[in-house]
C-alpha positions as CSV (number, residue, x, y, z in Angstrom):
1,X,127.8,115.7,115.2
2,X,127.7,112.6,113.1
3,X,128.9,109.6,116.0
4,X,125.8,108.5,116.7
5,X,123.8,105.1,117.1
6,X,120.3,105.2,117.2
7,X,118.7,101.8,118.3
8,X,115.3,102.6,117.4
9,X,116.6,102.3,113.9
10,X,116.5,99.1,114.4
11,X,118.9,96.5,111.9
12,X,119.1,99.9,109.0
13,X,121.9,101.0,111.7
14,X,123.7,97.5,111.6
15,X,126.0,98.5,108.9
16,X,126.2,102.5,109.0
17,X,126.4,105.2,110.9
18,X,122.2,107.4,111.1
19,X,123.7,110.2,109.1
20,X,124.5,108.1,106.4
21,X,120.9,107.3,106.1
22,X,119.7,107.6,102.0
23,X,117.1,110.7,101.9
24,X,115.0,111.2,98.8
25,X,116.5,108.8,96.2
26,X,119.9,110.4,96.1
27,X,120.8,112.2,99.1
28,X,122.2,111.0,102.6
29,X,120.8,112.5,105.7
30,X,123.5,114.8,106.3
31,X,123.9,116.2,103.2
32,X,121.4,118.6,104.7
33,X,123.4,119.9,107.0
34,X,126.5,120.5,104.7
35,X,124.3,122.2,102.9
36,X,123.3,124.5,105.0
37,X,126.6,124.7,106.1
38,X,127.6,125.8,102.7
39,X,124.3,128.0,101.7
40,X,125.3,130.0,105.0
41,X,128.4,130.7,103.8
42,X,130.7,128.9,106.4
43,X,134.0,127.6,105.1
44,X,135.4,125.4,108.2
45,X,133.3,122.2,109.3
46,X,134.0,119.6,111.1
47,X,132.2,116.1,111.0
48,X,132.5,114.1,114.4
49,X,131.8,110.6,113.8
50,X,132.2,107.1,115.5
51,X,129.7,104.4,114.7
52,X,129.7,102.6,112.2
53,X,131.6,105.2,109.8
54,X,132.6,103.2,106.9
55,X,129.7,104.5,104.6
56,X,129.7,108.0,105.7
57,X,133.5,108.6,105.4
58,X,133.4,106.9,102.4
59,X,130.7,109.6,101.3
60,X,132.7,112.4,102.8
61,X,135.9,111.8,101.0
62,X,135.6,114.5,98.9
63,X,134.5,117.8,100.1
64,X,134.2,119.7,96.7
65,X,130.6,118.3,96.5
66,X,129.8,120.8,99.2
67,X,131.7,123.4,98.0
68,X,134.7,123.0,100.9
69,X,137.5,122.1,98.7
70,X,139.2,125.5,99.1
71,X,142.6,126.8,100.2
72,X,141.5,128.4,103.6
73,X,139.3,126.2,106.0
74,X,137.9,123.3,104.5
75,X,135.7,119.9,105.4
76,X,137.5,118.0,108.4
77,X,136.9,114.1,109.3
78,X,137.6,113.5,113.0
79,X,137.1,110.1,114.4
80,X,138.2,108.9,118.2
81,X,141.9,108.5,118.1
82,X,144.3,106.7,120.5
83,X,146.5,109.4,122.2
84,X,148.5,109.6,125.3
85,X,146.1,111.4,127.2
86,X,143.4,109.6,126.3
87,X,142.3,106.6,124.7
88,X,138.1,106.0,124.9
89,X,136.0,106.1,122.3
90,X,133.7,109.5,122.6
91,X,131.6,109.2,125.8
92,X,128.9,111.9,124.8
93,X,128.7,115.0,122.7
94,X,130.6,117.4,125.3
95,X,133.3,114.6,124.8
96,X,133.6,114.4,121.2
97,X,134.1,117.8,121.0
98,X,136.5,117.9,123.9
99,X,138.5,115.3,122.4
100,X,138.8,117.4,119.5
101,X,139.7,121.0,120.7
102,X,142.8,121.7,119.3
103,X,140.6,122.4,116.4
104,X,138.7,125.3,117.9
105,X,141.9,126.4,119.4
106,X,143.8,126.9,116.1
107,X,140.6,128.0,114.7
108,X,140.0,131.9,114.4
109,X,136.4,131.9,113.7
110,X,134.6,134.2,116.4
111,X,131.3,131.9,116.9
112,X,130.5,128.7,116.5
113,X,127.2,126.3,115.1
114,X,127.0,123.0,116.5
115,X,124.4,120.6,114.5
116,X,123.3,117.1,114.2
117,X,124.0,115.4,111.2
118,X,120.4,113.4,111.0
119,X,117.9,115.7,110.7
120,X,116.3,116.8,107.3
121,X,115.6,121.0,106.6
122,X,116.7,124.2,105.5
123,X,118.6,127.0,107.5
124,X,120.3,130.5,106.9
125,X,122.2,130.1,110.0
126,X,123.5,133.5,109.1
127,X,119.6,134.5,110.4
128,X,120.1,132.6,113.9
129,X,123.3,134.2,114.2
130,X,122.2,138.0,113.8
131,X,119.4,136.4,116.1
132,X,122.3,135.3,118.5
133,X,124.1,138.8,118.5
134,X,120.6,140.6,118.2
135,X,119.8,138.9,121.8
136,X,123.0,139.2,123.4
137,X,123.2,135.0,123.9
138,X,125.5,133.1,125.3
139,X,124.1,130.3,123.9
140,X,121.0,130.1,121.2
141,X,119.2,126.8,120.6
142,X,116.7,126.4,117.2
143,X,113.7,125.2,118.3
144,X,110.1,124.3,116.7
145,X,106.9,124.0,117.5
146,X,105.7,120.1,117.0
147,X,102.1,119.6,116.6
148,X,100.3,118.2,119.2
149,X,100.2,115.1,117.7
150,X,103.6,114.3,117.6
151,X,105.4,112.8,120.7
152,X,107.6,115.1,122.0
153,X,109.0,112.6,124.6
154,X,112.2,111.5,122.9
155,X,113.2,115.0,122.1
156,X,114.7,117.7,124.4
157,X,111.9,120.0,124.9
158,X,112.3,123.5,125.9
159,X,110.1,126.6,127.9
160,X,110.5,130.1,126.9
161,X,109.7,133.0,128.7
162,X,108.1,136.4,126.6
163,X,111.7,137.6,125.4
164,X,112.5,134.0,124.3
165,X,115.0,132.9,126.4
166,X,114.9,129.3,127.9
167,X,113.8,128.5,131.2
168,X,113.4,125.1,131.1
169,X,115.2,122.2,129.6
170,X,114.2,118.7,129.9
171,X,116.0,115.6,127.8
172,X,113.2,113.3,126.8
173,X,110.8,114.0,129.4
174,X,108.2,111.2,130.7
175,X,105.7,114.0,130.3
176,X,106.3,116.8,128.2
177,X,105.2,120.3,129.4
178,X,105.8,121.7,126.2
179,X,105.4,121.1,122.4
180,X,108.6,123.3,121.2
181,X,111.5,120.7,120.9
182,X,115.5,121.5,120.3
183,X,116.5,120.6,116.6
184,X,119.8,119.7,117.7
185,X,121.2,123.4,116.2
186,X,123.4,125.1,118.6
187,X,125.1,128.7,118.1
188,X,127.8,129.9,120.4
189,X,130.8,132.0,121.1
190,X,134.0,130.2,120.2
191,X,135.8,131.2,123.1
192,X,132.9,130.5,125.3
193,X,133.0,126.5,123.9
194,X,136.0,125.9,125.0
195,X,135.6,127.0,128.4
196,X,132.5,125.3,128.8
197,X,133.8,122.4,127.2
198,X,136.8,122.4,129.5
199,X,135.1,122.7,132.4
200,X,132.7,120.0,131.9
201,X,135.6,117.5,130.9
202,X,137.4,118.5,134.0
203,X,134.2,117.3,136.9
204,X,133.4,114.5,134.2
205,X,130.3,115.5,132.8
206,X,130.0,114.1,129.2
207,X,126.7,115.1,127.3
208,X,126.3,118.7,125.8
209,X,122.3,119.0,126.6
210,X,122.9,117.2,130.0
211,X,126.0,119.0,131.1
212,X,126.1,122.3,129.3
213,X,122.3,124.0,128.2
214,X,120.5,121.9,131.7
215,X,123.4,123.1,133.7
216,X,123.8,126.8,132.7
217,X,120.1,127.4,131.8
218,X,119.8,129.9,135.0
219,X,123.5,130.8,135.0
220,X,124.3,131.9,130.4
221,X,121.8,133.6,128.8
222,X,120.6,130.6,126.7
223,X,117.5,132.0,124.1
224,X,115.5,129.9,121.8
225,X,115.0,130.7,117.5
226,X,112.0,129.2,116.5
227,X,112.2,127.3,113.3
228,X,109.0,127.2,111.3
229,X,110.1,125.5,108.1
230,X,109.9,122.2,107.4
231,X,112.6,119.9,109.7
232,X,112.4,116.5,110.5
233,X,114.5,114.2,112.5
234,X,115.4,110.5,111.7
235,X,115.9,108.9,114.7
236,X,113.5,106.0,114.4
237,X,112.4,103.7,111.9
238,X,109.1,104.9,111.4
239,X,110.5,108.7,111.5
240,X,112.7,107.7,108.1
241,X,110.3,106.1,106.6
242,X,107.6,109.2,106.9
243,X,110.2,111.3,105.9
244,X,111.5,109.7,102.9
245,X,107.7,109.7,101.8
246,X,107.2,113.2,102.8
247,X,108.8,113.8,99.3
248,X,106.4,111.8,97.0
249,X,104.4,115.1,98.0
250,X,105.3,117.8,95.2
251,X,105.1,120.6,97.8
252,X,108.0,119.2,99.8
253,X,110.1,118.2,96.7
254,X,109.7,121.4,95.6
255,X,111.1,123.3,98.5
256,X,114.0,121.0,98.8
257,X,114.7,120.9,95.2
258,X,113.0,123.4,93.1
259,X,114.1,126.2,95.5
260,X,116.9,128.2,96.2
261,X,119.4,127.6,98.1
262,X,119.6,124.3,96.9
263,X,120.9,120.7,98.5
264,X,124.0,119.1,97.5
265,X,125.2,115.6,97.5
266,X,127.9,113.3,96.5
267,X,127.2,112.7,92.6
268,X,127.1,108.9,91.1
269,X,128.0,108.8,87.7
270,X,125.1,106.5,86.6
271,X,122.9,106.1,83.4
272,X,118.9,107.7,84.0
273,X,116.4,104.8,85.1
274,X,114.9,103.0,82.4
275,X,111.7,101.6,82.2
276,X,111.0,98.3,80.1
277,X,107.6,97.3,78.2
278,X,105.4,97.0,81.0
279,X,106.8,99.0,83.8
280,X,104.1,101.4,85.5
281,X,105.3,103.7,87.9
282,X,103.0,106.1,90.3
283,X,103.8,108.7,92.3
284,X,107.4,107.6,93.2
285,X,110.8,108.8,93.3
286,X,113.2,106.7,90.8
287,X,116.5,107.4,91.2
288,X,119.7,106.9,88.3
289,X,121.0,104.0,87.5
290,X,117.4,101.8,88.3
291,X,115.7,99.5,86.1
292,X,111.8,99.0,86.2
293,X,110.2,95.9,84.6
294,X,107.0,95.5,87.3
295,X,104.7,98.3,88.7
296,X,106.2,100.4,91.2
297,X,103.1,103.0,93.4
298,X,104.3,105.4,96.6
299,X,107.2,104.4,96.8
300,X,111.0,105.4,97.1
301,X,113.2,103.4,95.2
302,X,117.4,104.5,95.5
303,X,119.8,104.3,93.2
304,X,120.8,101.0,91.1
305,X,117.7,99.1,91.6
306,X,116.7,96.3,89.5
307,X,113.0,95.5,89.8
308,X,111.8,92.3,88.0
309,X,108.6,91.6,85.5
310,X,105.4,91.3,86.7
311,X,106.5,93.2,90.7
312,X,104.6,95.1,92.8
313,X,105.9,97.4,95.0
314,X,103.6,99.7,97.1
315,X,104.5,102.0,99.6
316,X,107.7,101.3,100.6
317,X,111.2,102.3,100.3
318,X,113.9,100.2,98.4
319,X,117.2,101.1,99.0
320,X,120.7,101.4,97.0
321,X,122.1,98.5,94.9
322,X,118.8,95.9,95.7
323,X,117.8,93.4,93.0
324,X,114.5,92.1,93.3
325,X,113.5,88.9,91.5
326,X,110.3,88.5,88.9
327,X,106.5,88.0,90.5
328,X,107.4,89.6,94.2
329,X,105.1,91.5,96.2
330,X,106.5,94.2,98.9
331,X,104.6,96.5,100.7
332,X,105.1,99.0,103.6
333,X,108.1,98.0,104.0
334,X,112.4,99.2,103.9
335,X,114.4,96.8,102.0
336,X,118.1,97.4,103.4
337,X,120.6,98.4,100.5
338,X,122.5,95.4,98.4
339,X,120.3,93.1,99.1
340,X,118.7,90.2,96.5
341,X,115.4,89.6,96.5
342,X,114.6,85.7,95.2
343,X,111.6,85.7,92.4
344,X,108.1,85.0,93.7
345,X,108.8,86.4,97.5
346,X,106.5,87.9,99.5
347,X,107.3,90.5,102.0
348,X,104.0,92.7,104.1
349,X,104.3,95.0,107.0
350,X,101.2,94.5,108.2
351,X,101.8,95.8,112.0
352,X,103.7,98.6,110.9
353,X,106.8,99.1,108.7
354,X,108.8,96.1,108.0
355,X,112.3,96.0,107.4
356,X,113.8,93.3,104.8
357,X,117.3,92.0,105.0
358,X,118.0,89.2,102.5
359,X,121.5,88.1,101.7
360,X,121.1,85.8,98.4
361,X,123.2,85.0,95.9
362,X,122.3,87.1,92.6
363,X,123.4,84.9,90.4
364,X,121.7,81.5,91.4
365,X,119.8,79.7,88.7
């Protein structure tokens, strides 16, 4: 599922889609969950998306980075399409996949994973499958306990009885009864999808949580897997930019990239970062192709970056392709990707985290 728009990102969705989000220097969000797609050893996926697609499908073109350019199944690209039965644009997640069933018909695989495409972790779905089977589910949902400090309010959260299955379902409750949230992870039945989804489509009922797991929570045998490694989701501003600085911590780089299985992403052919007479970097993430003249501390800075003599930049993230002129000061904030920074700028998030959108011409003198 990778149609999404998230508002609460605020102008970082203007120009691309939420999965296309950069992760970690060199990633995109859902490189995660191709990769886990991959690692589990599924060979057919399917990518939904809608919004804002230019950047994603461009990252998508090729599926060998994931390992799914192979003779049987294969990485699929489905966007709304104009047909004579129908002609909106997806109207929820039950939609999106009803508008593309023909693929789950002609497909022969026996079950299913559904998965958001903008969250950030690690999962052997071959483990919440044996779980699936194990339970005798119609539907499983991957769950995780949040800590309590977390607001659980803008995710689905979910009760479970002693055997684990789900009794009750709430989308973004005003007051959350429980802490354990859905991650967006979904196994099922193939056969069993279609019907659903058929049925749903049929009395106009358009969302997957709404429509499907609230409706049938009584009727299918829906169970919950509790995560307990590391998952995040990027749905907000301030989620992306804790996450992205969730791996200035060596213990989280580490897992992600030290660790088998490993993530894979779409691979730039660009020169190492270099650092000039001067440059002092702390406890940041660099990525290829960057050049460093001023001091860089906490902070994520994505590929192609030029940073100018005598900079600062302190805890923030700087995305792909930005050029950021000599004597400027940036902290706490997200400078969006291509952007040109003029020399001697000043840019603080002081009530939070600031996002900087600049459109100058590089080459003024």
């Amino acid at each position: 599922m990778a149609g999404g728009n998230s508002y609460r990102m605020k102008e970082l969705s203007e120009k691309r889609a939420v999965c296309a989000m950069p992760i970690a220097g060199s990633y995109r969000s859902i490189d995660f969950a191709l990769s886990n797609m991959t690692n589990s050893g599924i060979q057919k996926v399917a990518v939904l998306t809608q919004y804002n697609a230019g950047s994603l499908n461009e990252h998508l073109n090729s599926s060998k980075w994931w390992n799914f350019g192979r003779k049987q199944g294969g990485l699929y690209v489905f966007t709304p399409a104009v047909t004579a039965d129908n002609n909106f644009w997806y109207r929820g997640t039950a939609d999106s996949i009803a508008q593309n069933l023909s693929f789950l018909k002609n497909s022969h695989e026996p079950y299913v994973v559904i998965t958001s495409g903008d969250c950030v972790y690690k999962a052997d779905f071959n483990k919440v499958l044996e779980y699936h089977i194990e339970k005798k589910a119609d539907i499983t949902v991957v769950c995780k306990d949040m800590p309590a400090d977390v607001n659980v309010e803008r995710f689905g959260t979910v009760k479970m009885n002693e055997d684990s299955r789900i009794e009750e379902f709430e989308e973004k409750p005003v007051v959350a009864k429980s802490n354990t949230i859905s991650c967006g992870i979904y196994v099922v039945r193939r056969r069993q999808l279609i019907e659903m989804i058929e049925k749903s489509i049929e009395e106009d009922r358009y969302d997957f949580v709404k429509d499907i797991l609230i409706r049938y929570k009584n009727i299918k045998h829906i169970y919950g897997y509790k995560l307990t490694s590391y998952w995040r989701n990027i749905a907000t501003v301030e989620d992306y930019f804790s996450t992205n600085m969730d791996f200035l911590k060596k213990d989280i780089r580490d897992y992600f990239f030290n660790e088998y299985p490993d993530i894979y992403s779409r691979v730039d052919d660009l020169p190492p970062a270099k650092y000039n007479v001067g440059a002092q970097v702390r406890n940041s993430l660099i990525s290829s192709g960057c050049i460093v003249n001023g001091t860089v501390e906490n902070s994520v800075v994505f590929k192609k970056a030029y940073i100018g003599n005598n900079c600062t930049i302190k805890n923030s993230i700087i995305l792909n392709d930005v050029y950021i002129g000599d004597n400027t000061y940036i902290e706490n904030c997200i400078v969006e990707s291509r952007d040109t920074i003029r020399a001697s700028s000043n840019y603080v998030g002081e009530d939070g985290i600031r996002v900087v959108i600049e459109r100058n011409d590089r080459f003024v003198i």
